[in-house]
TIZANU-316744 format. One record per residue (C-alpha): residue number from 0; residue in one letter; x, y, z. Coordinates in Angstrom, 1 decimal. Layout:
<pt NUM A <X Y Z>>
...
END
This chain:
<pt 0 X <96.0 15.5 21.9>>
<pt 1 X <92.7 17.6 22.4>>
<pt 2 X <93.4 19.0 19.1>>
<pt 3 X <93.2 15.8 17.5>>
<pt 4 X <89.8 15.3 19.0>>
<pt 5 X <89.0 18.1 18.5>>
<pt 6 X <89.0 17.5 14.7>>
<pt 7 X <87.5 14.4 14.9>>
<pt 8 X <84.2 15.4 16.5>>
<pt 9 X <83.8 18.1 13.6>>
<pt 10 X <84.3 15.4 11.2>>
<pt 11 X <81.6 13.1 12.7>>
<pt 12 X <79.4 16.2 13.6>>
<pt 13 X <79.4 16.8 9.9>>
<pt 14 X <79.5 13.1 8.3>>
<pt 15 X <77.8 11.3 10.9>>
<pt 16 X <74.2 11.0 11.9>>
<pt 17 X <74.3 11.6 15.6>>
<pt 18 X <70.6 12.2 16.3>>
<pt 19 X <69.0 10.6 19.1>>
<pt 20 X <67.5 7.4 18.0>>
<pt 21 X <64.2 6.9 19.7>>
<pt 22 X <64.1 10.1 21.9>>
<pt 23 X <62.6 13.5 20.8>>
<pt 24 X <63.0 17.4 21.7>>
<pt 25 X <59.4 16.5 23.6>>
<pt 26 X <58.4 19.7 21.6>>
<pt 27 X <56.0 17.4 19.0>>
<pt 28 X <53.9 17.4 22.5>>
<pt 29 X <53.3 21.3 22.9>>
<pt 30 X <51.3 22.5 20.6>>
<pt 31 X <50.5 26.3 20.7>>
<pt 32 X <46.9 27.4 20.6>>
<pt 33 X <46.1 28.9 17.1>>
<pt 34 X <43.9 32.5 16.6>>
<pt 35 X <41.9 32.7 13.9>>
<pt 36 X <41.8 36.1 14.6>>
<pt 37 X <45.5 37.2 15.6>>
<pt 38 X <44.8 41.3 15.3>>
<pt 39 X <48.2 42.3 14.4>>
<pt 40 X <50.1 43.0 11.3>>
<pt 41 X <52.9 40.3 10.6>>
<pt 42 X <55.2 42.8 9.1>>
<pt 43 X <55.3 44.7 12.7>>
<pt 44 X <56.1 41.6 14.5>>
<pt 45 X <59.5 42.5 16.9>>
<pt 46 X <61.7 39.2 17.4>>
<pt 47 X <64.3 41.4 19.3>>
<pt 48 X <65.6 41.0 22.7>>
<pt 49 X <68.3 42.1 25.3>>
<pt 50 X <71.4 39.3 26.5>>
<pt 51 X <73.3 41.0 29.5>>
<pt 52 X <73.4 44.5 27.5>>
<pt 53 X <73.4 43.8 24.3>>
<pt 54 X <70.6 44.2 22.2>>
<pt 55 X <70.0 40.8 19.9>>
<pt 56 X <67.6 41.3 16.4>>
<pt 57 X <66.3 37.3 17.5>>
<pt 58 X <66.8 35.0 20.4>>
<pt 59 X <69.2 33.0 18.2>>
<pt 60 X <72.5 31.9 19.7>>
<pt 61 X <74.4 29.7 18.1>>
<pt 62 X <75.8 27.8 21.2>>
<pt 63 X <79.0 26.5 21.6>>
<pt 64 X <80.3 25.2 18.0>>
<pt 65 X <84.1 24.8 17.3>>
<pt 66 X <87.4 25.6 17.9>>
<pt 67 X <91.2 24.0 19.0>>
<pt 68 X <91.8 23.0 15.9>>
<pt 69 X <93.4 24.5 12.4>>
<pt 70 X <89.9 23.4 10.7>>
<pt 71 X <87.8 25.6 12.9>>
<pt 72 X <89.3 28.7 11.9>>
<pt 73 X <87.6 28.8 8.5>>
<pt 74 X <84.4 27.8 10.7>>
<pt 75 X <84.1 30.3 13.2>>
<pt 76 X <85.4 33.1 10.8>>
<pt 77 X <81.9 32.2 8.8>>
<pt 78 X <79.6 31.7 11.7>>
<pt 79 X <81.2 35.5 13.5>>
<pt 80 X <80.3 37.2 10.0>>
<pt 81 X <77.0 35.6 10.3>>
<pt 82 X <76.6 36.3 14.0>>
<pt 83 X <77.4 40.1 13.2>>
<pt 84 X <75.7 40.8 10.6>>
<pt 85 X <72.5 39.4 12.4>>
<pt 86 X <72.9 40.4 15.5>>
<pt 87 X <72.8 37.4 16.9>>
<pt 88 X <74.3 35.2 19.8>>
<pt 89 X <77.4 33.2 19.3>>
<pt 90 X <79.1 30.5 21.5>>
<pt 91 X <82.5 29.4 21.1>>
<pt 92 X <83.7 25.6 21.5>>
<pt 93 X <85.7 24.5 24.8>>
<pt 94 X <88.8 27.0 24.9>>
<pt 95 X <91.1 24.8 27.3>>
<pt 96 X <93.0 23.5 24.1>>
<pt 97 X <94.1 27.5 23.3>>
<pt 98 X <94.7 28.4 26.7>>
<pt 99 X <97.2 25.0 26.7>>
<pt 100 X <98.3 25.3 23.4>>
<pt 101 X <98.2 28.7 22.0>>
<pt 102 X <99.1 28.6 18.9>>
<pt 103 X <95.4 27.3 18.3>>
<pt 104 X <94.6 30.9 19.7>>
<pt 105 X <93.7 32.3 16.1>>
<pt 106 X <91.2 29.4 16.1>>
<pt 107 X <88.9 31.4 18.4>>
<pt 108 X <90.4 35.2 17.8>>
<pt 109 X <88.8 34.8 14.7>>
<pt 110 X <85.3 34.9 16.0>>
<pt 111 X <86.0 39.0 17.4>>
<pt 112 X <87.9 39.4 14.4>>
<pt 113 X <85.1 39.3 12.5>>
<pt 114 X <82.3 39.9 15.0>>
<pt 115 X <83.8 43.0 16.8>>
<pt 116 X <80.4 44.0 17.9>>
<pt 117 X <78.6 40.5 18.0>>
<pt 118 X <77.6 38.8 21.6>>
<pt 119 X <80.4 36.0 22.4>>
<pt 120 X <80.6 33.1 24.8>>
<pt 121 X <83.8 31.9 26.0>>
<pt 122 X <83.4 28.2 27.1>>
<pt 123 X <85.3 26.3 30.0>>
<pt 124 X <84.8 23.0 31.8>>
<pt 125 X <82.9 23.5 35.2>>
<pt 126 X <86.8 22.2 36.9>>
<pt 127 X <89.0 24.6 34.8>>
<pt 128 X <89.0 27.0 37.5>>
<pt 129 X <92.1 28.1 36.4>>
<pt 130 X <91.2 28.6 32.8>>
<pt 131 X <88.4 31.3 33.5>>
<pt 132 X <89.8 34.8 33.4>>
<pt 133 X <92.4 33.9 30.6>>
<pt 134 X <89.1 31.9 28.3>>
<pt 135 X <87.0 35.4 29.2>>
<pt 136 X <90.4 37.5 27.9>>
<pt 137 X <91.1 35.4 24.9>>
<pt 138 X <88.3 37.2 22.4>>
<pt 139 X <87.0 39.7 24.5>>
<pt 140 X <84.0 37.2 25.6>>
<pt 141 X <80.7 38.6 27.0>>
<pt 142 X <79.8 35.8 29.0>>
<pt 143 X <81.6 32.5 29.8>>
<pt 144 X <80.0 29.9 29.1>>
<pt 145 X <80.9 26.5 31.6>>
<pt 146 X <79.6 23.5 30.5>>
<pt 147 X <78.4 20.5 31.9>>
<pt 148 X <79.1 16.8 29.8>>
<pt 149 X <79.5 13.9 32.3>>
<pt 150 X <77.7 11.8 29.5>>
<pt 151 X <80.2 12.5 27.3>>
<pt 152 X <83.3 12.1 29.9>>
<pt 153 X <81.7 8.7 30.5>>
<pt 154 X <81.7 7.7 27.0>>
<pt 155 X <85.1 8.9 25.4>>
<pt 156 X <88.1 7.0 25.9>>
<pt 157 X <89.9 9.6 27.7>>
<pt 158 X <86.8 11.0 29.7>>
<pt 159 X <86.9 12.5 33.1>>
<pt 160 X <84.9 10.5 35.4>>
<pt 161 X <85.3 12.7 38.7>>
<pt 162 X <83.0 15.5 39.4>>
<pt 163 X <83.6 15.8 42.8>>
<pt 164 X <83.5 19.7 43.5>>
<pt 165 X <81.9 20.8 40.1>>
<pt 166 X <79.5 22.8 42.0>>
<pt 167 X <81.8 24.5 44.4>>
<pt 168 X <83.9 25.5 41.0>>
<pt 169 X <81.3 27.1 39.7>>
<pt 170 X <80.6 29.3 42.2>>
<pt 171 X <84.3 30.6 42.4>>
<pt 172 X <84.1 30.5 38.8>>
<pt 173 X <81.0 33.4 38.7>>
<pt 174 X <83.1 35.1 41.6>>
<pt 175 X <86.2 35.3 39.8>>
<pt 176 X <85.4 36.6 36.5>>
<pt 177 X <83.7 40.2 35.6>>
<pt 178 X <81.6 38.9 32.9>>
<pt 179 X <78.1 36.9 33.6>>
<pt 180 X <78.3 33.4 33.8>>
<pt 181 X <76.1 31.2 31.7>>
<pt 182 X <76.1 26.7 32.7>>
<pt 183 X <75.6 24.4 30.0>>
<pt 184 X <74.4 21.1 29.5>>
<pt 185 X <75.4 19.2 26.1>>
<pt 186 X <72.5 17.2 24.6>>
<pt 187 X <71.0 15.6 28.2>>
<pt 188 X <69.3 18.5 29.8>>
<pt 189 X <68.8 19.9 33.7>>
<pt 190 X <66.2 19.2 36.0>>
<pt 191 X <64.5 21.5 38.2>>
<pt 192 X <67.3 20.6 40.9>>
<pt 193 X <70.4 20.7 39.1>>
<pt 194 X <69.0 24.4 38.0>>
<pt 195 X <68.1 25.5 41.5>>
<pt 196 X <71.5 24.4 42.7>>
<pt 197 X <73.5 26.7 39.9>>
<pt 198 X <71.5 29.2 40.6>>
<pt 199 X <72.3 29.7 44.5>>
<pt 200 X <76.0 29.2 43.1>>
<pt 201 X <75.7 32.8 41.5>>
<pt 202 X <75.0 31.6 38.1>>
<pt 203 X <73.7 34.2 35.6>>
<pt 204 X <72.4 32.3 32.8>>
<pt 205 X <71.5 28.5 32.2>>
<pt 206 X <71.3 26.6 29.0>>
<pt 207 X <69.5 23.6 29.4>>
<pt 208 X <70.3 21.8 26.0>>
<pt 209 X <68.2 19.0 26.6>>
<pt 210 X <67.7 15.6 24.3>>
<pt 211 X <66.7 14.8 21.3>>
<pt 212 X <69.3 16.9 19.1>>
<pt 213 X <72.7 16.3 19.2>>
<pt 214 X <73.5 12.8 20.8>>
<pt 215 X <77.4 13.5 22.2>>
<pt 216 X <76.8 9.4 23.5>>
<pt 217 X <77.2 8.9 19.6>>
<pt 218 X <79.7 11.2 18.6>>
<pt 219 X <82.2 9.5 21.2>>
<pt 220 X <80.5 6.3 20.1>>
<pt 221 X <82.0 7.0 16.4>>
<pt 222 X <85.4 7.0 18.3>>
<pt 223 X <85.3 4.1 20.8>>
<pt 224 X <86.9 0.8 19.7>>
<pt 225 X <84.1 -0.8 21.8>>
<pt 226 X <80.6 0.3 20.9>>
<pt 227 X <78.9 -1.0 23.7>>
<pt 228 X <78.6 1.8 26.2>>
<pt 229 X <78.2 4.6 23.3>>
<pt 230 X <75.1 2.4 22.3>>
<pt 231 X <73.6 1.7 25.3>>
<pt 232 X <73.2 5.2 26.9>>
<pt 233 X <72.7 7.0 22.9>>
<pt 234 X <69.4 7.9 24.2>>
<pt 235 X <69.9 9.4 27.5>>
<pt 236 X <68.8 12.0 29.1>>
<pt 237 X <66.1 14.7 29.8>>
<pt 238 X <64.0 15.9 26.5>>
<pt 239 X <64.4 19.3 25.6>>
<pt 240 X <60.7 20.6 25.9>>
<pt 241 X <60.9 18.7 29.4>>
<pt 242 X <63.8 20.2 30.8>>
<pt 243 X <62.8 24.2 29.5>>
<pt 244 X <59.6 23.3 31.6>>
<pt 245 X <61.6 22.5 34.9>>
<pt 246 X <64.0 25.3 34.7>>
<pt 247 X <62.1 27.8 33.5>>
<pt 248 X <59.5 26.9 36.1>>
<pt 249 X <62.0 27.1 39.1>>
<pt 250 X <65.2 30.0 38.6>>
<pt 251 X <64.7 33.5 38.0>>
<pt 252 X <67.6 33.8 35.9>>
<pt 253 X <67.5 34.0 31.9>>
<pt 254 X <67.6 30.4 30.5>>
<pt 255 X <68.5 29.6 26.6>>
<pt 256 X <66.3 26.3 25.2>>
<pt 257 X <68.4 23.8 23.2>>
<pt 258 X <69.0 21.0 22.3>>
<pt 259 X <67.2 20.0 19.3>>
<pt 260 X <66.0 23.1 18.1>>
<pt 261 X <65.3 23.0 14.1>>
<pt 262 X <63.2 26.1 13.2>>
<pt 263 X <61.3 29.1 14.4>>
<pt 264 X <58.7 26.9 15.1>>
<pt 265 X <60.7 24.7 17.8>>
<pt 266 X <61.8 28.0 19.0>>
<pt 267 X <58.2 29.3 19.7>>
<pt 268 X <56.7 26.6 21.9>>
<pt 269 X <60.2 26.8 23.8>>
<pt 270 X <59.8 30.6 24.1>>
<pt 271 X <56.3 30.2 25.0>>
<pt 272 X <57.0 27.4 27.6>>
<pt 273 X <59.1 30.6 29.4>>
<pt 274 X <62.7 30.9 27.9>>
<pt 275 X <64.0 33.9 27.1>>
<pt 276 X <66.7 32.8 24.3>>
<pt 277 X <67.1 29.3 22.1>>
<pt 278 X <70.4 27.9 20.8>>
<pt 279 X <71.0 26.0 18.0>>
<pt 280 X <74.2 24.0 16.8>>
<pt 281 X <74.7 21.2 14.7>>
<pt 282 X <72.6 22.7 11.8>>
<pt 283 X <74.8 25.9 12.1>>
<pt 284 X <77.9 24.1 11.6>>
<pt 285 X <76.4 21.8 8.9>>
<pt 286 X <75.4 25.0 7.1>>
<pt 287 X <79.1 26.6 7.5>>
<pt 288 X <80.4 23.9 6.1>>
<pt 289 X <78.5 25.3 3.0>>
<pt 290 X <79.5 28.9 3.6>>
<pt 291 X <78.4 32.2 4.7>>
<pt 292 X <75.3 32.6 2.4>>
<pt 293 X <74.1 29.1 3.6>>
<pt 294 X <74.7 29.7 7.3>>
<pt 295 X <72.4 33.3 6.7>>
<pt 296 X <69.5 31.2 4.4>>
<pt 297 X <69.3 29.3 8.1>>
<pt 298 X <68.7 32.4 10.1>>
<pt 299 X <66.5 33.8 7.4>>
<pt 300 X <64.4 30.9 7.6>>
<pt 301 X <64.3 30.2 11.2>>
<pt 302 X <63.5 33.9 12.2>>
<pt 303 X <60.5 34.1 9.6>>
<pt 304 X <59.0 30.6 10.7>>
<pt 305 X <59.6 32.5 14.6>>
<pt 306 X <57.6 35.5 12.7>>
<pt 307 X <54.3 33.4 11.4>>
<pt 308 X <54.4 31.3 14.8>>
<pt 309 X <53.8 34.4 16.4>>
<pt 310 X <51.5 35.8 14.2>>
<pt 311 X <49.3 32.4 14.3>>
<pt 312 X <49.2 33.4 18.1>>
<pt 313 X <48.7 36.8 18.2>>
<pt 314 X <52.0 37.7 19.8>>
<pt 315 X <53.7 41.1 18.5>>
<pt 316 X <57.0 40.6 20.5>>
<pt 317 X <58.7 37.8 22.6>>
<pt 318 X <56.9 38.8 26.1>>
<pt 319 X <53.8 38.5 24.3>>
<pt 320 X <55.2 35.0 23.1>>
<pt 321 X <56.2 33.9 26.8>>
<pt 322 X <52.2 34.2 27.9>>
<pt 323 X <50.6 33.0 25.0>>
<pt 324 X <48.1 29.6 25.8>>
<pt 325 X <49.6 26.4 24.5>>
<pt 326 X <48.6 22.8 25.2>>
<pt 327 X <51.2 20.2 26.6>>
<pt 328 X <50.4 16.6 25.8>>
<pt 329 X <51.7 12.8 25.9>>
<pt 330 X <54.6 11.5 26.8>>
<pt 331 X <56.2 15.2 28.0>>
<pt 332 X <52.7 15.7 29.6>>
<pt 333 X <53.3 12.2 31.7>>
<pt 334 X <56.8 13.1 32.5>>
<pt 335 X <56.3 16.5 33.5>>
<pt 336 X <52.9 15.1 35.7>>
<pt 337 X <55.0 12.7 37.5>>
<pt 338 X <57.4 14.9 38.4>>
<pt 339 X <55.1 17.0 40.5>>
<pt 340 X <54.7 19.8 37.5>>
<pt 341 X <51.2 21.2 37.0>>
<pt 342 X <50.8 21.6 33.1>>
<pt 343 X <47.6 22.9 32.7>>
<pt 344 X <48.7 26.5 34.0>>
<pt 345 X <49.6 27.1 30.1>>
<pt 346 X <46.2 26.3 28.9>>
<pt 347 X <44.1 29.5 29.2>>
<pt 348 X <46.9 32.1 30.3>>
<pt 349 X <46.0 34.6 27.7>>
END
């Protein structure tokens, strides 16, 4: 029952360490270029920005968490009082065992409940066609959020294996619904092509969520009898910092950095590299495991390690961010090089 796994991904989330192995974010390769002489006042610093309307006080989402089962309740009720009373982003997990079952409905109700004024994103698979307008009507949602996981599908016993049509989906998915459509990777990023592709199909928003976080090859690998497969493809998939550079350097739609993401830091050289938002998750849930006050240390912390990033660059506000100069090196230098990319246009932009 998708309850049942449901459940059990939560529990290995939490208990489990399913960081990539050997693979980075690619974001220890970007390093932003320090001003000894920033000439602004920290205090004045604006993290704020603007998602389809709504106006956020950081570019933190928490992206696509929990829900379908009894446990997540308690969850999302403590990341929706967080996400409203810091104006922040916050995605929902996949809402296809609700919409079957709906007696888990309260499991993702609670997130409005509690965050009546809050930015929500429902979440469907990019087949669940079907699913779209009741996921969008279950809370009220902002933007649904489709994701993308044939890693995953490969690797879980009861996986999904044909994706014949995903893209034609999509598109009647953005035609069908009257809220903006976000696409979602989880944990093994989007090339340039993959990004180009959703956005002729009408796609609003794309969320890269790249390697180097959350490996979902290991949380399925927790649940497989055989280990082998899990093991063997743990480490796949584009690096974060890689993937921000190839989307952000080909749509013109807003794109969210994750994957990975740890601090304000992280969330600087991904800003700076050209996204407009970054998501975080496992740390969110770890933290709401602990409680409210926990889960708003982590957005304390992250947004004032965003603030002193910016103010070791000069940049008073997130545009300024976007063209600030910042050097791209090693291995995400090599990748991005032979893939056609030019990386030096960062260098000297401001």
């Amino acid at each position: 029952m998708i309850s049942n796994r449901k459940s059990e991904h939560l529990n290995i989330c939490n208990n489990e360490d399913v960081s990539f192995k050997n693979k980075t974010t690619g974001f220890n390769d970007i390093e932003l270029l320090h001003k000894a002489l920033p000439e602004i006042n920290k205090e004045e610093i604006d993290i704020s920005t603007s998602a389809f309307g709504k106006k956020l006080d950081s570019p933190l989402f928490f992206t696509a968490i929990t829900g379908g089962h009894p446990e997540a309740k308690k969850l999302n009720k403590i990341l929706a009082l967080a996400a409203e009373e810091k104006n922040i982003g916050l995605g929902l997990g996949s809402q296809r065992a609700a919409i079957e079952h709906p007696e888990l409905n309260e499991t993702y109700t609670v997130a409005r409940e509690y965050a009546p004024n809050a930015l929500l994103l429902g979440n469907i698979g990019a087949p669940q066609i079907d699913l779209a307008e009741d996921a969008v009507k279950m809370f009220d949602a902002d933007i649904l959020a489709v994701h993308l996981n044939p890693l995953q599908e490969s690797i879980q016993p009861e996986g999904d294996l044909n994706s014949e049509g995903f893209l034609d989906s999509i598109s009647k998915i953005t035609d069908l619904v009257d809220v903006p459509v976000m696409v979602k990777e989880t944990g093994c990023g989007l090339s340039s092509e993959d990004a180009s592709l959703l956005e002729n199909a009408g796609v609003n928003y794309i969320d890269v969520e790249g390697a180097g976080g959350t490996s979902w090859a290991a949380v399925e690998t927790f649940r497989a009898k055989d280990k082998y497969l899990g093991e063997l493809f743990w480490d796949w998939g584009i690096p974060t910092a890689v993937s921000t550079f190839e989307v952000v350097n080909t749509v013109n739609v807003p794109v969210i950095s994750s994957g990975g993401i740890r601090s304000g830091l992280d969330a600087a050289k991904a800003i700076a590299l050209g996204a407009d938002s970054v998501g975080m998750a496992l740390p969110a849930l770890k933290n709401a495991y602990y409680g409210l006050e926990n889960l708003i240390n982590l957005i304390n912390q992250f947004n004032e390690s965003l603030k002193i990033a910016m103010f070791l660059v000069g940049a008073k506000n997130l545009d300024e961010l976007k063209n600030s100069s910042l050097i791209i090196k090693g291995e995400t230098k090599e990748w991005l090089e032979q893939r056609g990319f030019n990386t030096k246009i960062y260098a000297r932009r401001n």
